[in-house]
C-alpha positions in Angstrom: 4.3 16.6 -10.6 2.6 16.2 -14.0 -0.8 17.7 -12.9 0.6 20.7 -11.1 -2.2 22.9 -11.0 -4.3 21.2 -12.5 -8.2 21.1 -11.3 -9.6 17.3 -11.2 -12.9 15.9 -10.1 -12.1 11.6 -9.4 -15.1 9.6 -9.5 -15.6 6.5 -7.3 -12.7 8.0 -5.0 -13.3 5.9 -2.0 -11.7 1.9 -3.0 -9.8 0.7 -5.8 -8.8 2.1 -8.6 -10.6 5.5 -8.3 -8.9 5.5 -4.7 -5.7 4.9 -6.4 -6.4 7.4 -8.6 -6.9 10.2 -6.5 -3.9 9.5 -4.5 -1.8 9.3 -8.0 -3.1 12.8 -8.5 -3.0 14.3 -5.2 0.7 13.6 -5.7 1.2 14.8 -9.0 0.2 18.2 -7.7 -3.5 18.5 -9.2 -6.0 20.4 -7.2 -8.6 17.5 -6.4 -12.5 16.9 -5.8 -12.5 13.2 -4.8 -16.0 12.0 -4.7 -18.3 8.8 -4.0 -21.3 7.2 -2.7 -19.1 5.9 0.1 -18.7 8.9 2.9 -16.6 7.0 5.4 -14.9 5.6 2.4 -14.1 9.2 1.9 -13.1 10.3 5.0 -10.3 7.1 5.1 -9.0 8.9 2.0 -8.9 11.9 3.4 -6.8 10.6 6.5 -4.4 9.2 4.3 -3.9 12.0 2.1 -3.6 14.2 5.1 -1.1 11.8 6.4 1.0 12.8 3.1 0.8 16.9 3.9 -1.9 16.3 0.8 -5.5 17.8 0.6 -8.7 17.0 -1.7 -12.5 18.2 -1.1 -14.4 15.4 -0.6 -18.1 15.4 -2.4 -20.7 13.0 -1.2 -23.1 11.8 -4.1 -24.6 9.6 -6.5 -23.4 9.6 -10.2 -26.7 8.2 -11.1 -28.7 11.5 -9.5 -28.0 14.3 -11.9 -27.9 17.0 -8.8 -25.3 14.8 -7.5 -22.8 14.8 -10.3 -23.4 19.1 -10.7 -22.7 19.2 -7.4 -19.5 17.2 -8.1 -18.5 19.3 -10.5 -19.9 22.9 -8.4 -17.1 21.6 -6.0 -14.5 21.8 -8.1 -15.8 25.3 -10.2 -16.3 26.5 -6.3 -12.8 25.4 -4.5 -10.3 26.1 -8.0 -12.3 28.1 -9.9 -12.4 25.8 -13.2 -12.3 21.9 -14.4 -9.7 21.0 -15.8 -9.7 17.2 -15.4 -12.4 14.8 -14.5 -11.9 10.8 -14.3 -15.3 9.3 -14.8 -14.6 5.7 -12.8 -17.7 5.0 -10.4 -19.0 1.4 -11.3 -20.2 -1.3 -9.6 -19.3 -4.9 -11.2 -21.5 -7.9 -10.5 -21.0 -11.6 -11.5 -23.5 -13.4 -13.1 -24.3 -14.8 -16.4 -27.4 -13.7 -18.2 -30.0 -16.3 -16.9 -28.5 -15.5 -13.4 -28.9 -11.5 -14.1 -32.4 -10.0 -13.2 -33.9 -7.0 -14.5 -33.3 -5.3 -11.4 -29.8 -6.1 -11.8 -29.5 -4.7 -15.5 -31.1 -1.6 -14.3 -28.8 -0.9 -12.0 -25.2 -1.7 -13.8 -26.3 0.9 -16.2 -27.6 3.4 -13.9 -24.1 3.7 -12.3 -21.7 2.6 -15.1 -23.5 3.7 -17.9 -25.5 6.3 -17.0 -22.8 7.9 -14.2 -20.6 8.0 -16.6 -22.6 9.7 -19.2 -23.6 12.4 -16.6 -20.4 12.6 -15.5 -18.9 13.5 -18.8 -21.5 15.9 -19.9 -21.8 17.9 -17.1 -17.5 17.7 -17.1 -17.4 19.1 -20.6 -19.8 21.9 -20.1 -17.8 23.2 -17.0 -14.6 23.0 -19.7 -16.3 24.8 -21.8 -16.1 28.9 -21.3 -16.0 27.7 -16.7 -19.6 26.7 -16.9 -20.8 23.4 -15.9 -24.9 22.7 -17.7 -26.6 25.9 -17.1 -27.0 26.3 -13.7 -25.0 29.8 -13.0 -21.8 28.9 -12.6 -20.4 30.0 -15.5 -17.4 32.6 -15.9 -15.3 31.5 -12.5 -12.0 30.8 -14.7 -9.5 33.6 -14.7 -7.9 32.2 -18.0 -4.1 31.9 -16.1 -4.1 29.0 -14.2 -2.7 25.7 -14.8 -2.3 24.7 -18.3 -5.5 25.7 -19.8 -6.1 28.5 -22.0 -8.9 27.7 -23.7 -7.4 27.7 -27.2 -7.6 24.3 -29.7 -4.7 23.0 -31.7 -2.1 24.7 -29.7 -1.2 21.5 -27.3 -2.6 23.4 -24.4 -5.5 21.6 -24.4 -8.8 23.2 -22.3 -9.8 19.8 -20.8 -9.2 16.3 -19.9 -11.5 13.0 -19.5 -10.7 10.0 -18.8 -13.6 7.2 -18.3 -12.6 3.8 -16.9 -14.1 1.3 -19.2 -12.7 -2.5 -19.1 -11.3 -5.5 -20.8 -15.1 -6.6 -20.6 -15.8 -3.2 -22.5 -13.8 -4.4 -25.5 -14.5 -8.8 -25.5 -16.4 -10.7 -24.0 -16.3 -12.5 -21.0 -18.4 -15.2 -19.1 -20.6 -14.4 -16.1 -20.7 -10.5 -17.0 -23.9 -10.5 -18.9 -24.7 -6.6 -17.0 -20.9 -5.4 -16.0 -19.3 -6.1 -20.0 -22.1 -4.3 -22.0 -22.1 -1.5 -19.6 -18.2 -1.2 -19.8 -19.0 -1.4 -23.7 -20.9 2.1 -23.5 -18.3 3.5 -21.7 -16.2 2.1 -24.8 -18.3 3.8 -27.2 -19.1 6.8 -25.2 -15.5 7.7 -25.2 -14.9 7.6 -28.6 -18.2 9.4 -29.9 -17.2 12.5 -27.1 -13.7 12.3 -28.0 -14.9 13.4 -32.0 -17.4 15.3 -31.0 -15.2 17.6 -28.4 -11.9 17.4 -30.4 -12.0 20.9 -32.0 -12.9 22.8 -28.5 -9.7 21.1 -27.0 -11.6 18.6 -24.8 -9.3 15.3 -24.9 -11.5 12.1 -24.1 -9.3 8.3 -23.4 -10.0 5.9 -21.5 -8.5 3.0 -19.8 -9.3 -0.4 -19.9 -8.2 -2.8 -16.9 -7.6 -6.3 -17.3 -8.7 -8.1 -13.6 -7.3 -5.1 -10.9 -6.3 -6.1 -7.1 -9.0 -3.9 -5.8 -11.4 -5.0 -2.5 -13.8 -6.2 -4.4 -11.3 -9.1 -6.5 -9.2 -9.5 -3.3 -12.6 -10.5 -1.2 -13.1 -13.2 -3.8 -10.3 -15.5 -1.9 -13.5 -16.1 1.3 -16.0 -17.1 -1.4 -16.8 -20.5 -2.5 -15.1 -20.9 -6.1 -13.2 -17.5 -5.2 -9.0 -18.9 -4.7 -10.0 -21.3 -7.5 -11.6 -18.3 -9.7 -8.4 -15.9 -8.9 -5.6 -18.7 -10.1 -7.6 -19.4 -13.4 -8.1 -15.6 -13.9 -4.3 -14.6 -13.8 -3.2 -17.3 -15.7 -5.0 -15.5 -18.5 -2.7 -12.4 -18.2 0.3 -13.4 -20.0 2.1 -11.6 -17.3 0.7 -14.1 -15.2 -0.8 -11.8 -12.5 -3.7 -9.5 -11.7 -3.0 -6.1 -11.4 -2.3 -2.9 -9.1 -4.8 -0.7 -9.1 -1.5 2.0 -8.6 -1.2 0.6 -12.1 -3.7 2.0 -13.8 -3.6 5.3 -12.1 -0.3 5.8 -13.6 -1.9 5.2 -16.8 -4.6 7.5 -15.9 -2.8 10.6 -15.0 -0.7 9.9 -18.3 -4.0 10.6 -20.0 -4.6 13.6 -18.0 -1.8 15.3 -18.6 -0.4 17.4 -20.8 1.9 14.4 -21.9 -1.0 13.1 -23.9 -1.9 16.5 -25.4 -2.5 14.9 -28.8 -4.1 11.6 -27.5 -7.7 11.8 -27.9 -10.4 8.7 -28.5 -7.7 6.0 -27.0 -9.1 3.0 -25.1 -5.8 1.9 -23.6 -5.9 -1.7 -22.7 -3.7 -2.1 -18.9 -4.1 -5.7 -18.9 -1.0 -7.6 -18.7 -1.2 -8.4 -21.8 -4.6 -10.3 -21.8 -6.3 -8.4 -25.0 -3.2 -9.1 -27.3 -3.9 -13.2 -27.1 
């Protein structure tokens, strides 16, 4: 129960690893805004969770739509009262190599996992700071006792958590992601210029960085032409010699949520099985 109390807004909530994620935290105890583009994605979620004897408010929205990602963050300041955690992991991840990748396509890798994530983040660490959340009236809704927060840097009780979900692709380079790797490197970078930036108001900022994850979109590649072929060749390049769980990486994201990691700030931790040590 490492997040006990803890208020956290999951991105991307609906499949994979953000759906992973939210399960992870609804488990360790945290009080939880799950949100995606993806209502009935959502609702499934929700089932399962219930399922459990488990809860989560469930926001609707685009992380590309500024409105959308305050009213991700509203949810949480409205249901608990503060933010106290917020995973930034909404992406989408096309194939293709660069002759292959339109400007259409560009445009819309970094709306979701570059922009999204920037919104997400900004509007996060105004709601950590002081209970508002960008200006918009909600300030002042954190009574100061719950959870582990109190506001106060360099005491290991740190005000706020963000983790972003960046990628092996976000750290080398890869074939056929000419759109999905440079937009995984701002998440990168965006983690580590927040992180410094933040530090001395007690806003922690990691990130993970997932080698190739079992999530619906990888599994589907075993109906596509190539796709069986594509999934043997990619594990062999995990010296563990498989792909990953996305339960995986949640673990590793609610280490970096918690109070475990209260001195752990500007980390992008590889959970790759290996495949960024070759």
């Amino acid at each position: 129960m490492i997040l006990t109390g803890k208020s956290c807004l999951v991105t991307g909530a609906a499949s994979g690893i953000g759906r992973a994620t939210a399960l992870k935290f609804a488990r360790e105890g945290a009080r939880l805004v799950a949100s995606d583009i993806d209502a009935a994605g959502l609702e499934s979620l929700a089932s399962d969770l219930a399922a459990e004897g488990l809860t989560a408010v469930a926001v609707t929205g685009d992380v590309t739509r500024d409105a959308d990602v305050r009213a991700m963050v509203g949810a949480a300041l409205d249901s608990y009262g503060r933010l106290d955690v917020a995973v930034a992991n909404a992406g989408i991840i096309p194939l293709s190599d660069v002759l292959e990748t339109s400007e259409q396509d560009w445009d819309a890798v970094m709306a979701v996992d570059g922009k999204g994530m920037f919104l997400t983040c900004k509007h996060a660490i105004a709601a950590m700071l002081d209970g508002g959340d960008g200006g918009d009236g909600r300030g002042g809704r954190s009574n100061g006792n719950e959870g582990s927060s109190n506001g106060r840097p360099g005491t290991g009780n740190a005000r706020g958590a963000i983790v972003c979900v960046s990628s092996i692709s976000g750290m080398a380079g890869q074939p056929r992601q000419a759109a999905y790797g440079p937009a995984k490197f701002v998440a990168t970078g965006l983690t580590k210029h927040l992180a410094v930036e933040w530090a001395a108001h007690g806003i922690r900022v990691n990130a993970v960085a997932p080698g190739t994850i079992r999530t619906e979109r990888v599994l589907a590649l075993r109906d596509e032409p190539g796709g069986p072929e594509y999934l043997e060749t990619v594990s062999a390049l995990h010296p563990m010699g498989r792909l990953g769980e996305p339960s995986e990486v949640a673990d590793v994201i609610a280490f970096l949520a918690s109070d475990a990691a209260s001195f752990v700030t500007g980390v992008v931790l590889p959970v790759d099985g290996g495949y960024l040590a070759q």
